[in-house]
N, C-alpha and C positions, 0 to 999 in steps of 0.2 A: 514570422514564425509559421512555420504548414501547421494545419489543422491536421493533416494523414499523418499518422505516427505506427508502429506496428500495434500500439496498446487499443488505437480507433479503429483498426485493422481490423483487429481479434473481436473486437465487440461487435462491429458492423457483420464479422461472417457470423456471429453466433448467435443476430437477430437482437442484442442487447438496444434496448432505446436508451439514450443518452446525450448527454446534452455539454458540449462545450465551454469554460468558461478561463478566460484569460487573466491575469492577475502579473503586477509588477513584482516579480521573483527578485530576493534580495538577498546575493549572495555571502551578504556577511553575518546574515540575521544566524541569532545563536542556536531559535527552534525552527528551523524550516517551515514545520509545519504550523504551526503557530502565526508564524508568519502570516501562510496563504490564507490562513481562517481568517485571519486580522482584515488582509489585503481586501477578500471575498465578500467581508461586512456578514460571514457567517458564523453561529457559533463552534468553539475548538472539536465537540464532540462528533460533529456531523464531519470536520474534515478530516478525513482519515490520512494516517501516514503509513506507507511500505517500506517494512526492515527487512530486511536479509540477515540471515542468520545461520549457524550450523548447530545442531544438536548429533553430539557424539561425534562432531566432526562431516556428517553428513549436511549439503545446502536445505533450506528449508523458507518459506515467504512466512510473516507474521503482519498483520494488516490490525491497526489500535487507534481509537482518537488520538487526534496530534495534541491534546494537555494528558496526555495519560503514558505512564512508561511501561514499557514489560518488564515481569517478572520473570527472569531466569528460568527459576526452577518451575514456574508454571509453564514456561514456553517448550523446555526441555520434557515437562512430565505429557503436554498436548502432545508428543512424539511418538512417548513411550519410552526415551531417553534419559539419561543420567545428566548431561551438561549442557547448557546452550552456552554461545557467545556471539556476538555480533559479528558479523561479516565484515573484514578489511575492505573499503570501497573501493579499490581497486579491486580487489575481488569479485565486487557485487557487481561493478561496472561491466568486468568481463563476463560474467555468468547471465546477465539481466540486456546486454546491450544499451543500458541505459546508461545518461552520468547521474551521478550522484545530487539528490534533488528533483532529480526527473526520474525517478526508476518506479516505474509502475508495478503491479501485477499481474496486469492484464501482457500479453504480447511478448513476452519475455525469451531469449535465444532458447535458453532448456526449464521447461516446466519443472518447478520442483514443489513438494506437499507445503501447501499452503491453509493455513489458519485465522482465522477473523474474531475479534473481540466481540464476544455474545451481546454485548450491549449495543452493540454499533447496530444491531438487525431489528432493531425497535424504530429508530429513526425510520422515517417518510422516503428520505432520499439523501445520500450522502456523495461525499465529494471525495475522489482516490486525483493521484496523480493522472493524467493520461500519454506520459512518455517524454516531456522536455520541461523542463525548469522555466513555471508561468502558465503551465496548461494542467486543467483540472477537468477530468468529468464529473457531473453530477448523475449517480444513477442511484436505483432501489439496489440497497445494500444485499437483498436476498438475491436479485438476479447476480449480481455481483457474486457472493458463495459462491454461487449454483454454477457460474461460467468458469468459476477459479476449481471447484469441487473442494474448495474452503470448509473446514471443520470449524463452526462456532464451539471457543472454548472461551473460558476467563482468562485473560493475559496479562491483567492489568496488578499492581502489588495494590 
């Protein structure tokens, strides 16, 4: 598996420090991200998971602990929107260039407005995808925002 991905790409041009970490990706596992927290011997709220999503039909990133689910109408109203709903992965695949499991936030084909669970910006250093199914960065969740231009809101029900 390359360590270069477009997501180590995006962070390496944007001066982000960050740190690598590999894990046995199990493609049948029911919570992916749960999963990698499992895998990583880290707790679920430091590894975060990236959903793709549309509010009002528009694409939109939503970034939450991987034990915590979104709320709809909180992810919709962080928009200024009436409806969210989750992105068909085929969809997300094509919009993200990533597959499904592996879709980061970082490095993504078309940047779209992205959001991060206000709680997730407490933690030391958290773990997102870094673009293939098994690879994790660890970085500080605020340089993280800062590179995505992530609006901390509550996402979580």
């Amino acid at each position: 598996m390359a360590a270069t991905t477009p997501a180590t790409k995006a962070l390496d041009a944007a001066g982000v420090a960050f740190t690598l970490h590999r894990y046995g990706y199990d493609p049948g596992a029911e919570r992916v991200g749960l999963q990698a927290a499992e895998a990583l011997g880290e707790a679920p709220q430091r590894v975060l998971k990236t959903l793709m999503a549309l509010v009002d039909g528009k694409p939109v990133c939503a970034i939450l602990p991987s034990d915590r689910e979104v709320a709809m109408k909180k992810l919709a109203a962080a928009f200024g929107g009436k409806a969210a709903a989750m992105m068909k992965p085929a969809d997300a695949e094509r919009m993200t260039g990533y597959r499904v499991g592996g879709i980061s936030p970082f490095g993504q084909r078309r940047r779209v407005p992205t959001v991060i669970e206000a709680t997730a910006l407490a933690e030391a250093l958290v773990y997102l995808n870094g673009g293939q199914r098994g690879l994790q960065v660890r970085l500080d969740p605020n340089a993280a925002a800062a590179v995505l231009g992530a609006v901390a809101v509550s996402l979580v029900a």
